[in-house]
C-alpha positions as CSV (number, residue, x, y, z in Angstrom):
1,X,0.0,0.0,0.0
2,X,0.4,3.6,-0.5
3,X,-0.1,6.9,0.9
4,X,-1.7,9.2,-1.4
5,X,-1.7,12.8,0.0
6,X,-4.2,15.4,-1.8
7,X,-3.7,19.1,-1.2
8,X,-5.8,22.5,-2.0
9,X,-8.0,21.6,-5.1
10,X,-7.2,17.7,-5.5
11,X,-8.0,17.9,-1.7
12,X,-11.5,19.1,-2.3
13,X,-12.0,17.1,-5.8
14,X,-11.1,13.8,-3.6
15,X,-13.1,14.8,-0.3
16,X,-10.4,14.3,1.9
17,X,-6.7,14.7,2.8
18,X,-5.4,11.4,2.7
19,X,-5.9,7.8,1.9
20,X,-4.5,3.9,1.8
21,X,-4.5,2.5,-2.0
22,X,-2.5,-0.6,-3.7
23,X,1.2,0.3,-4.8
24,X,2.4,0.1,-8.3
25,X,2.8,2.2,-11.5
26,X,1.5,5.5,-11.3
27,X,-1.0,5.1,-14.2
28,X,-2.6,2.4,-11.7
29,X,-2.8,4.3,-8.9
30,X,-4.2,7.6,-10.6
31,X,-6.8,4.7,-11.9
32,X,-7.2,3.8,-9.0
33,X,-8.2,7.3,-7.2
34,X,-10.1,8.3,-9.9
35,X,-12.0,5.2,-9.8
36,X,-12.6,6.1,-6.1
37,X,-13.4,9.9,-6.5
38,X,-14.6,10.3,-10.4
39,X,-14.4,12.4,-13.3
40,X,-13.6,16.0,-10.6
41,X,-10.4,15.0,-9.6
42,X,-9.4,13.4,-13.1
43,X,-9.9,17.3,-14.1
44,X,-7.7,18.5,-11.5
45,X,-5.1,15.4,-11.9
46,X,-3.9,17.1,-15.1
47,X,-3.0,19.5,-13.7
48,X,-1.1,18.5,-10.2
49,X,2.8,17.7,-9.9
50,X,2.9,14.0,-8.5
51,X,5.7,13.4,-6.2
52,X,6.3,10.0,-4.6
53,X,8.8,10.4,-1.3
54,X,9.7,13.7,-2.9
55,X,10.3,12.8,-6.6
56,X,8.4,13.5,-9.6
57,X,6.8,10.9,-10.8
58,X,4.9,10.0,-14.5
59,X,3.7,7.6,-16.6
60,X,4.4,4.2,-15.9
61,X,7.0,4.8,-13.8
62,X,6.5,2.7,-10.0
63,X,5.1,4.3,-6.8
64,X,6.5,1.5,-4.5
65,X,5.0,0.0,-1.5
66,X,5.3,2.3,1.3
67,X,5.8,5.1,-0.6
68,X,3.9,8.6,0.1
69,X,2.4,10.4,-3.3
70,X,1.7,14.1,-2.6
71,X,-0.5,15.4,-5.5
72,X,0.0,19.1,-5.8
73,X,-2.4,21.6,-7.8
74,X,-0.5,24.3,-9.3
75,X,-0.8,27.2,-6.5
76,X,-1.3,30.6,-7.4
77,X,1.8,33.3,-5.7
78,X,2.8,37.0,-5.7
């Protein structure tokens, strides 16, 4: 398992802050959460930076067991 960690708008697309869902490639787990939350935080997906333990992740590429996957809107600054 993983820790996916949702912050500002993916926060409020999911309906929460945090949850438990099956490691593996990131395509799987994004499947996975949208499967979970539906077609508002696939919109806001797009357009997050996914970091596992602190890394950018894409694609394919694995989000081991364990890991923690932060997904970060783009946030607005002056």
């Amino acid at each position: 398992m993983i820790t996916v960690r949702y912050f500002a708008a993916a926060a409020e697309a999911a309906g929460l802050e945090q949850e438990q869902v099956p490691a593996g490639s990131l395509a799987s787990v994004l499947a996975e959460v949208v499967a979970r939350h539906g077609a508002e935080l696939d919109r806001v997906l797009g357009r997050c930076a996914l970091l596992a333990d602190g890394v950018r992740v894409e694609g394919a590429e694995p989000v081991p067991a364990g890991a923690v996957l932060d997904v970060l809107p783009p946030f607005a600054g002056g």
